[in-house]
N, C-alpha and C positions, 0 to 999 in steps of 0.2 A: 577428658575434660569436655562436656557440655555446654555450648554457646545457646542463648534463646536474643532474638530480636523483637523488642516491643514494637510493633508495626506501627502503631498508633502514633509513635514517637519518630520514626525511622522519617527522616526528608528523599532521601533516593537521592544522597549525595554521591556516590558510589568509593568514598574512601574506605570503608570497610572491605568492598573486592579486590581495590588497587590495592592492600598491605596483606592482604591475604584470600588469594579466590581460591585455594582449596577447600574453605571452609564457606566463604560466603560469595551470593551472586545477586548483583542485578536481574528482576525478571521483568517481563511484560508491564508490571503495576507499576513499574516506578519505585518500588519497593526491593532492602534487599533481602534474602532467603539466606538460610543456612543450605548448605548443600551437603554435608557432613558433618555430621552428629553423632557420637561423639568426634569429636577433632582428629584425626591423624597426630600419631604422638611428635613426628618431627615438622608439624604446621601448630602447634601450639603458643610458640612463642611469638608468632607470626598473628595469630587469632587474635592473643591479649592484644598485642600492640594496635589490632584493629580496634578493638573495644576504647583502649584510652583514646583514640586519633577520633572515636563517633565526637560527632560537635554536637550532642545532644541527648546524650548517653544513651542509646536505642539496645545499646549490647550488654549484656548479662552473659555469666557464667556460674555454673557448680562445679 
């Protein structure tokens, strides 16, 4: 599974890394990154749950 972050949208709240940093990371911008792409198959369920928790929907997947 594939995670993309709309940056545009993204605040650098950093709950996306707290429910799951295998997949995403606070960097330097304030901004957070995917760091694994596609997901690790046993951080997937970990991923979504970061995606519904963005207060701002920043996070997509295919």
């Amino acid at each position: 599974m594939k995670f993309k972050i709309d940056e545009d949208l993204c605040i650098g709240c950093g709950v996306c890394e707290s429910e799951c940093d295998a997949v995403f990371e606070m960097q330097d911008d304030a901004k957070a990154h995917i760091i694994a792409n596609p997901a690790p198959a046993d951080a997937e369920d970990d991923a979504l749950s970061a995606e519904e928790s963005c207060p701002v929907d920043a996070i997509s997947h295919e």
